[in-house]
GUPA-598555 format. One record per residue (C-alpha): x, z, y; chain. Coordinates in nm, 2 decimals, always signed. Example, Ala and Ser with C-alpha at 12.3 -4.5 7.8 and 13.67 -1.06 7.14 Angstrom:
// residues 2
<u:+1.23, w:+0.78, v:-0.45, cadena:A>;
<u:+1.37, w:+0.71, v:-0.11, cadena:A>;
***
This chain:
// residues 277
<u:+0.00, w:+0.00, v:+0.00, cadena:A>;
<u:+0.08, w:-0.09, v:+0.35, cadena:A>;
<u:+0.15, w:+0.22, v:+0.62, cadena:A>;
<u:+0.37, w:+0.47, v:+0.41, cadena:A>;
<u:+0.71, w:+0.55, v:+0.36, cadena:A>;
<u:+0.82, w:+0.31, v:+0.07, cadena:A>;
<u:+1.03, w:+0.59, v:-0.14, cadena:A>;
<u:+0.68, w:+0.83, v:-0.14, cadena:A>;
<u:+0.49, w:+0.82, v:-0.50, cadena:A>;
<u:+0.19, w:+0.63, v:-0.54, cadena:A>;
<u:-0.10, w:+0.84, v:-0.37, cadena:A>;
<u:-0.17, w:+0.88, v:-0.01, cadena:A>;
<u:-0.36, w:+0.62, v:+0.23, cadena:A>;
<u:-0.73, w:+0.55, v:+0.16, cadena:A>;
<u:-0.75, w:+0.35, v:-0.10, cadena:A>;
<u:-1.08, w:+0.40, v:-0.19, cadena:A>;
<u:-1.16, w:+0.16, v:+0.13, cadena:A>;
<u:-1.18, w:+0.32, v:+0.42, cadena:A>;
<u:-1.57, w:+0.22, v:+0.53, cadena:A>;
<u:-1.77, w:+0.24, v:+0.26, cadena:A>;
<u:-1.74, w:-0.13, v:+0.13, cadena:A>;
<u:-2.02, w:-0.37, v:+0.20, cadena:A>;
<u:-2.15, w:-0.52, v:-0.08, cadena:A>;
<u:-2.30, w:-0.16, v:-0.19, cadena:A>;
<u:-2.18, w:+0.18, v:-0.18, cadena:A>;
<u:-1.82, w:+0.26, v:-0.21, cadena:A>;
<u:-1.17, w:+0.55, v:-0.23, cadena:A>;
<u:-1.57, w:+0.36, v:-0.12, cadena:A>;
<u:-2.00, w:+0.31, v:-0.04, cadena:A>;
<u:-2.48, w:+0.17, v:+0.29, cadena:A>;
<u:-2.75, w:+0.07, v:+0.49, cadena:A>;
<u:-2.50, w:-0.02, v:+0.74, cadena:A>;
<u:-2.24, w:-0.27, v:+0.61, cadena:A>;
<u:-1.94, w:-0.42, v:+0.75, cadena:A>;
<u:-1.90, w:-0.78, v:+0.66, cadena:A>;
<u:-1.52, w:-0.80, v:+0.58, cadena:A>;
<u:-1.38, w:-0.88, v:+0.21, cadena:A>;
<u:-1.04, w:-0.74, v:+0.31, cadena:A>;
<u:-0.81, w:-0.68, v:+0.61, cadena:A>;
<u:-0.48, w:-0.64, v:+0.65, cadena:A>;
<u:-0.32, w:-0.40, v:+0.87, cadena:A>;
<u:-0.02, w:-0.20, v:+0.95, cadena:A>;
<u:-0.15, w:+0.15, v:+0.84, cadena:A>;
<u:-0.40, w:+0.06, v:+0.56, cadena:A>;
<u:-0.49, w:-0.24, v:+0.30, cadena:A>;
<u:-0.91, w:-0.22, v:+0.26, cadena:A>;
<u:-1.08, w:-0.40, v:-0.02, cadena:A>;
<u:-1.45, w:-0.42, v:+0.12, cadena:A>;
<u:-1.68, w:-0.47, v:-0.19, cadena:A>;
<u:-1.95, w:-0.23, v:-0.38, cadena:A>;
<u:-1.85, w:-0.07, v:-0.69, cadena:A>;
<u:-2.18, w:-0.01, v:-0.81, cadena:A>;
<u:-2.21, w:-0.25, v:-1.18, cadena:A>;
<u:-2.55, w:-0.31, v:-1.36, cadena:A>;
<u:-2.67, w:-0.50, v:-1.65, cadena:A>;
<u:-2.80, w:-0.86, v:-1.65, cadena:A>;
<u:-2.45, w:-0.98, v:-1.57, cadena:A>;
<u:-2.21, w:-0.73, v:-1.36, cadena:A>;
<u:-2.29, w:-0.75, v:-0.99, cadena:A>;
<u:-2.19, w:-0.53, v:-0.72, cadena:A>;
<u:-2.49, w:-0.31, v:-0.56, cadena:A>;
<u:-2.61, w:+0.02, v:-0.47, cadena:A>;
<u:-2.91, w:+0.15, v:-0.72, cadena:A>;
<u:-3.08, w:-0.18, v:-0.75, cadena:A>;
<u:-2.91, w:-0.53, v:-0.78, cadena:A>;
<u:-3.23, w:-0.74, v:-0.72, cadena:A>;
<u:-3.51, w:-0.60, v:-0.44, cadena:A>;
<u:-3.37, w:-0.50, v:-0.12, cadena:A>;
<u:-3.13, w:-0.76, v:+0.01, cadena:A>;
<u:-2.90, w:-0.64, v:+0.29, cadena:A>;
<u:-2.96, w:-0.27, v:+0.14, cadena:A>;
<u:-2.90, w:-0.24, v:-0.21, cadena:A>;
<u:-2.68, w:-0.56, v:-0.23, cadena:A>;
<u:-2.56, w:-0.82, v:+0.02, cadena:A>;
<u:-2.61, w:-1.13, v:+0.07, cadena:A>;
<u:-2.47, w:-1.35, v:-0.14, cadena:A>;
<u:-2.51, w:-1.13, v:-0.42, cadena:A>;
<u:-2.16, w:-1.07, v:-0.54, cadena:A>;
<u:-2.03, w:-1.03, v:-0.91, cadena:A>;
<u:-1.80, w:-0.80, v:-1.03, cadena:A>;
<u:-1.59, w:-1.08, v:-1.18, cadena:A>;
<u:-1.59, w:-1.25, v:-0.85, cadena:A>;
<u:-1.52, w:-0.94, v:-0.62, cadena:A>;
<u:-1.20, w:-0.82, v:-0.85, cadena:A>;
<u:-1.09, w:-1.19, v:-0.88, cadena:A>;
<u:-1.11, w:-1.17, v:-0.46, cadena:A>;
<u:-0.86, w:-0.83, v:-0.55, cadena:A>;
<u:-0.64, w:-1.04, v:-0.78, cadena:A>;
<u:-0.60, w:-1.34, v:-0.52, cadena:A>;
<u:-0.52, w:-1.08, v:-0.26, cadena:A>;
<u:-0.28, w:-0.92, v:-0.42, cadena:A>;
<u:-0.07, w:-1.21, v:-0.54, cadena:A>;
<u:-0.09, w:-1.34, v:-0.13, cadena:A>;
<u:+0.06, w:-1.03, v:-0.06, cadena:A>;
<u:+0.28, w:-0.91, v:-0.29, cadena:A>;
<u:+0.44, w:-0.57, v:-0.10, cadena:A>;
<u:+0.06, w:-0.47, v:-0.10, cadena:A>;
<u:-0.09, w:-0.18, v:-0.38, cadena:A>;
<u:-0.47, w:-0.16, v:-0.41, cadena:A>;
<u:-0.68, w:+0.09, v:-0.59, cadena:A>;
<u:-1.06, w:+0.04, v:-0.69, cadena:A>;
<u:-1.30, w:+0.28, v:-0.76, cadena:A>;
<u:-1.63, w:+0.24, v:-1.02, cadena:A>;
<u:-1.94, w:+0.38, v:-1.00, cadena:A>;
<u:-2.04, w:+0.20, v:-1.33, cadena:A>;
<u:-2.36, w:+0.14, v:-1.47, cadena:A>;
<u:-2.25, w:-0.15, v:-1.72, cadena:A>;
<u:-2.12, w:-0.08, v:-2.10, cadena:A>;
<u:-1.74, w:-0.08, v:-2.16, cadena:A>;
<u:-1.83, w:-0.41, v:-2.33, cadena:A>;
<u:-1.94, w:-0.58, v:-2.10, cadena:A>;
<u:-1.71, w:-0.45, v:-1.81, cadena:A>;
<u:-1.45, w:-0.56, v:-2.04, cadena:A>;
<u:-1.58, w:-0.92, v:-2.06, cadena:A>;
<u:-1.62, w:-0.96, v:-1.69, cadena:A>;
<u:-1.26, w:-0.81, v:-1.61, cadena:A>;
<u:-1.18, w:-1.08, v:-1.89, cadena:A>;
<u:-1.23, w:-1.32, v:-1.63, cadena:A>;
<u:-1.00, w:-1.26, v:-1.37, cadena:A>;
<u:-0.77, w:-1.43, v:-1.40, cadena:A>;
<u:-0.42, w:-1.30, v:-1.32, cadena:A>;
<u:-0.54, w:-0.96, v:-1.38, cadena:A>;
<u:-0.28, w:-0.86, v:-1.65, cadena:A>;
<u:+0.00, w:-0.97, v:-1.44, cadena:A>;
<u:-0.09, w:-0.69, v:-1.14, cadena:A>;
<u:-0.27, w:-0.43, v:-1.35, cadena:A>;
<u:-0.10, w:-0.09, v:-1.36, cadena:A>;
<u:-0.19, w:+0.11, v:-1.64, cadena:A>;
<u:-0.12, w:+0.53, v:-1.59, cadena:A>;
<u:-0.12, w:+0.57, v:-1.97, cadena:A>;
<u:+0.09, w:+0.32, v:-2.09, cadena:A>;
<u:+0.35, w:+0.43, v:-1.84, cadena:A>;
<u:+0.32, w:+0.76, v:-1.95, cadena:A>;
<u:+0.29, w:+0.93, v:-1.63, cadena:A>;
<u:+0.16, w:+1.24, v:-1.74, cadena:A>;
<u:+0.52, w:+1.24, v:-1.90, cadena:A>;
<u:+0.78, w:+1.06, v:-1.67, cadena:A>;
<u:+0.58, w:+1.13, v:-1.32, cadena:A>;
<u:+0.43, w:+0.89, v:-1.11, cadena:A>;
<u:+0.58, w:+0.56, v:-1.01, cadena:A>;
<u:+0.70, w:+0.55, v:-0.64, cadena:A>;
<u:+0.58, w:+0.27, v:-0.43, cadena:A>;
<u:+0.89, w:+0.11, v:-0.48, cadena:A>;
<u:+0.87, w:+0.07, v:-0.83, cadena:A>;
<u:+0.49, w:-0.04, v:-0.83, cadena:A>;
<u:+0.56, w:-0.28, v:-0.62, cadena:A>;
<u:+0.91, w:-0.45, v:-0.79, cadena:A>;
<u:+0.70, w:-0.45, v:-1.11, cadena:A>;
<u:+0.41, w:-0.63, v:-0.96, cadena:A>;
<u:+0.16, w:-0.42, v:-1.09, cadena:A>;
<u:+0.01, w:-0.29, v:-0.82, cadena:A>;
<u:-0.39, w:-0.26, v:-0.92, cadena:A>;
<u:-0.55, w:+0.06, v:-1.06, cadena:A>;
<u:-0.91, w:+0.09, v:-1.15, cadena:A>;
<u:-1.07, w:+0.43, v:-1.22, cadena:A>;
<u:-1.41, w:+0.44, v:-1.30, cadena:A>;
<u:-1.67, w:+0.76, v:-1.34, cadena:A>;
<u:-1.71, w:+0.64, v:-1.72, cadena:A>;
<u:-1.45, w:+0.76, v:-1.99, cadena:A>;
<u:-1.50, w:+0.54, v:-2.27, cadena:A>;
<u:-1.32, w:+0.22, v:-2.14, cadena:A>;
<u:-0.93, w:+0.34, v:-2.08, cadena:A>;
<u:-0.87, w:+0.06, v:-2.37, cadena:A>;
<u:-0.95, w:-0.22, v:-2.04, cadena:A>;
<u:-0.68, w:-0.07, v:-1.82, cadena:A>;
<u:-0.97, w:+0.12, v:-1.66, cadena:A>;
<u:-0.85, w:+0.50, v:-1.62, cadena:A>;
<u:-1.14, w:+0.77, v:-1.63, cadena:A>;
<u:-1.11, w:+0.94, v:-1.25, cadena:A>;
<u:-1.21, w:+1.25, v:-1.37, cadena:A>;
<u:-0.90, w:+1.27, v:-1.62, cadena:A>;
<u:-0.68, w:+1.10, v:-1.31, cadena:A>;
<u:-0.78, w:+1.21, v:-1.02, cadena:A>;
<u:-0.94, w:+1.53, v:-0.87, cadena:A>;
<u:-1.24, w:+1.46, v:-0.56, cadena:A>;
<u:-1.44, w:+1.62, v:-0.32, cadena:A>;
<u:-1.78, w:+1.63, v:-0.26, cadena:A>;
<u:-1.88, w:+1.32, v:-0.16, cadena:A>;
<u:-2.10, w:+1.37, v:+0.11, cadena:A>;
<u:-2.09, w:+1.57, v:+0.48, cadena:A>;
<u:-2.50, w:+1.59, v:+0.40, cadena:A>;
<u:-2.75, w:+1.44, v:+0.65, cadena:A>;
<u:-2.64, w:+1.64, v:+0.96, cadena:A>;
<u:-2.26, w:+1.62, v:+0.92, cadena:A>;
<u:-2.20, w:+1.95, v:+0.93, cadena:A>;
<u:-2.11, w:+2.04, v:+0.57, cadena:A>;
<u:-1.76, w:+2.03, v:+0.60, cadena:A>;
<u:-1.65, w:+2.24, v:+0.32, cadena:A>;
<u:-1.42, w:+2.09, v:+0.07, cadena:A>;
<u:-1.59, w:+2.19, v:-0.26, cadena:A>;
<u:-1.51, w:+1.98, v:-0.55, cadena:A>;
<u:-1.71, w:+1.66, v:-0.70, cadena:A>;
<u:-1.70, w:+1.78, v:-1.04, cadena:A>;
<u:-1.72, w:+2.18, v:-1.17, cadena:A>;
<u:-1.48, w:+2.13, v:-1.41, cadena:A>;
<u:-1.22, w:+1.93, v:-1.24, cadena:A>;
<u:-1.12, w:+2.23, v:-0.94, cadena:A>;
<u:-0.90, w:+1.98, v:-0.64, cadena:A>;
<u:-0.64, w:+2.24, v:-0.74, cadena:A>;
<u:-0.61, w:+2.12, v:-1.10, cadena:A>;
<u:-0.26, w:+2.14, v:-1.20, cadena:A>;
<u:-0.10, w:+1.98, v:-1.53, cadena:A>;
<u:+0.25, w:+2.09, v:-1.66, cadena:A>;
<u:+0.48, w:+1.81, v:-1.50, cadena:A>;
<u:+0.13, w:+1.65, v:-1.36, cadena:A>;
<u:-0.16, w:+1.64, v:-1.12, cadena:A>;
<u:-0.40, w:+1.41, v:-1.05, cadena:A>;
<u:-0.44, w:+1.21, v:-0.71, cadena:A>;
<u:-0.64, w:+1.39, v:-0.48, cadena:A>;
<u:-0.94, w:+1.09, v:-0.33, cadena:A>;
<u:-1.09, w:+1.27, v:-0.01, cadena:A>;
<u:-1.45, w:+1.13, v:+0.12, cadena:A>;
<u:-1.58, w:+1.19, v:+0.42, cadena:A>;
<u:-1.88, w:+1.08, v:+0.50, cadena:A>;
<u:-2.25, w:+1.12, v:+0.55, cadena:A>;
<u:-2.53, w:+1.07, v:+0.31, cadena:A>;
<u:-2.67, w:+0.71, v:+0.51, cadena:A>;
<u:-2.37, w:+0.60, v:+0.68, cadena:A>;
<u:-2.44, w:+0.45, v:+1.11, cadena:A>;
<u:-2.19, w:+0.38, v:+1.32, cadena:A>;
<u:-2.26, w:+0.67, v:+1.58, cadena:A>;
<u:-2.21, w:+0.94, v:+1.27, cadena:A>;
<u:-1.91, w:+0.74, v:+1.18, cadena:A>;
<u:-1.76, w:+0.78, v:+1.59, cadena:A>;
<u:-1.89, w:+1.17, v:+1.53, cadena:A>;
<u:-1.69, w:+1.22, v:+1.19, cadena:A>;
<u:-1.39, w:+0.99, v:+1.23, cadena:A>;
<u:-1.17, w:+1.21, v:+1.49, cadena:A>;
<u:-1.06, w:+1.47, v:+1.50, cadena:A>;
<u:-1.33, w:+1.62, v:+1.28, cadena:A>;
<u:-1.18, w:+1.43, v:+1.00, cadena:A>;
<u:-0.80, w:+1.56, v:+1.10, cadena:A>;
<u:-0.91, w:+1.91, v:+1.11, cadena:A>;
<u:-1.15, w:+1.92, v:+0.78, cadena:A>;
<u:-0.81, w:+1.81, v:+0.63, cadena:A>;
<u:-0.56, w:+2.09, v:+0.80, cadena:A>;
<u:-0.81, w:+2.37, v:+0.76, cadena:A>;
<u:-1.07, w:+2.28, v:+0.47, cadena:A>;
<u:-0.92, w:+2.03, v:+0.22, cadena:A>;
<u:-0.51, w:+2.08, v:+0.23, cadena:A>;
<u:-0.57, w:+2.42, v:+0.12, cadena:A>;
<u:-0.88, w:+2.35, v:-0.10, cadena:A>;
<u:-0.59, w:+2.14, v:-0.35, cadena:A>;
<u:-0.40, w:+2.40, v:-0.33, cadena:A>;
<u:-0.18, w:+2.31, v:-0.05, cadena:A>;
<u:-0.18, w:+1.90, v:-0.06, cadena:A>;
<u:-0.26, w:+1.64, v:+0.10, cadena:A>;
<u:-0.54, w:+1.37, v:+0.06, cadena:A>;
<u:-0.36, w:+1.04, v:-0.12, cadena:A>;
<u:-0.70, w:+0.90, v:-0.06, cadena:A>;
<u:-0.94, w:+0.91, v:+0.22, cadena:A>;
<u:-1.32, w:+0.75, v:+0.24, cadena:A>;
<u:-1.48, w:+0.70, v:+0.57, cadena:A>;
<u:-1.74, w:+0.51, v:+0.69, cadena:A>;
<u:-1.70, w:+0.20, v:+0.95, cadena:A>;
<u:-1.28, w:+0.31, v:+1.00, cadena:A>;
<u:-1.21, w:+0.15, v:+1.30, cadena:A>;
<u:-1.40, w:+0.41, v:+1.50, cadena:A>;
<u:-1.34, w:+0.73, v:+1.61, cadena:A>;
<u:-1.46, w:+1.00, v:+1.87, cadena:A>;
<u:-1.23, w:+0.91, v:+2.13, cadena:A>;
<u:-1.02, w:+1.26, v:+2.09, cadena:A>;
<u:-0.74, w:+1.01, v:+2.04, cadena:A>;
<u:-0.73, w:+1.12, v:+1.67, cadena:A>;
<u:-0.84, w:+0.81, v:+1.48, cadena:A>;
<u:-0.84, w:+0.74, v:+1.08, cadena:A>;
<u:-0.56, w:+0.51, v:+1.12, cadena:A>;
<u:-0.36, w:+0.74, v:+1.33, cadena:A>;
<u:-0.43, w:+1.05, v:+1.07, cadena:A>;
<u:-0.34, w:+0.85, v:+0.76, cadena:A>;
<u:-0.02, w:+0.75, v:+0.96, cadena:A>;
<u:+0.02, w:+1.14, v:+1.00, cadena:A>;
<u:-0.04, w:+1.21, v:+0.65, cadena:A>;
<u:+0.27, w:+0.94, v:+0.54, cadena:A>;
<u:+0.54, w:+1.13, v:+0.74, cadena:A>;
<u:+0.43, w:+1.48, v:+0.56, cadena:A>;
<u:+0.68, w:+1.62, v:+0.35, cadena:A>;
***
């Protein structure tokens, strides 16, 4: 990934796109959808797409796949082939660039598997944790990810399909609570799971730590409200010490580009967060 120190481990700069992607909820995801597939910038690489995967083919959506254009799905309706072959293609353009994606999956691991299938060029830039052995030999840095050209991961919230090169999140990763509630004013740092705790440690391993932030419906005036220095202090005060000391190596917002105008933006905090020791 773009916008950190090139000797840090893997980890640390949203990857789970900043701004809940558009093609359904998203690192990532809306009513209110930015229309970007990716962009390229000096802090951050963002995949935009949904992660959401249902039957009758695997397309990207948010609950439903077929009855509320513009809500549920956009507009082309996207597949999942077609949104990770969009990934691939991206990644092979830019080949200094890491990219994780995040599944909420509704789809069996057979046909997930037939869609990733697909892709082509997928086995050439898919990194797989477990046949590296990381929980043995540590994490690759970004350095080494990005000399051995595999520099995709795939998690998804299903367990049974580690066999594709799609790593179970909860056995990866530790996460948040996904939502700051309808108000934005929940801004504990409680974990997504009660039997993953963000301060889950491992002999010689621990799981990257994926940070949301964001409200229930995402607008962009919440999004100004929550993107400042909000965000920058729910990390210092609620989350850092919530993992037990560490810092986010993945942060979700919604619509990243704004902020509250305290001068404290999400590009400028993940740029923060890269310099940490």
């Amino acid at each position: 990934m773009t916008g950190r120190r090139p000797d840090r481990p893997t980890g640390r700069r949203p990857d789970r796109p900043t701004g809940r992607v558009p093609a359904g909820r998203s690192r990532g995801r809306p009513f209110v959808e930015e229309g970007h597939w990716y962009e390229k910038s000096r802090w951050l690489c963002v995949i935009s797409f949904g992660s959401d995967c249902y039957p009758s083919d695997v397309h990207l959506c948010h609950g439903e796949c077929k009855t509320f254009a513009g809500v549920t799905y956009a507009l082309p309706r996207k597949s999942f082939q077609g949104g990770m072959q969009t990934v691939v293609d991206f990644l092979v353009a830019h080949p200094e660039e890491v990219v994780s994606v995040f599944l909420e999956d509704h789809v069996g691991a057979q046909q997930l598997g037939a869609a990733l299938g697909r892709v082509r060029g997928l086995d050439q830039v898919l990194f797989r944790p477990d046949t590296w052995n990381v929980r043995q030999r540590g994490r690759p840095r970004m350095t080494g990810l990005v000399a051995s050209g595999k520099r995709l991961l795939i998690f998804s919230d299903e367990g049974d399909r580690e066999h594709l090169g799609v790593m179970h999140d909860k056995a990866w990763t530790v996460s948040n609570h996904w939502s700051l509630g309808d108000l934005g004013d929940d801004v504990s740092c409680v974990t997504r799971w009660a039997d993953v705790p963000l301060d889950r440690r491992e002999p010689g391993f621990r799981g990257l730590f994926t940070m949301s932030h964001h409200r229930n419906v995402p607008t962009v005036i919440n999004a100004a409200l929550d993107n400042g220095a909000k965000l920058r202090d729910r990390i210092d005060r609620t989350c850092r010490p919530a993992a037990g000391g560490r810092d986010p190596n993945f942060v979700a917002v919604d619509f990243h580009r704004l902020s509250d105008g305290s001068g404290h933006t999400p590009a400028s905090i993940v740029a923060g967060l890269n310099v940490r020791d």
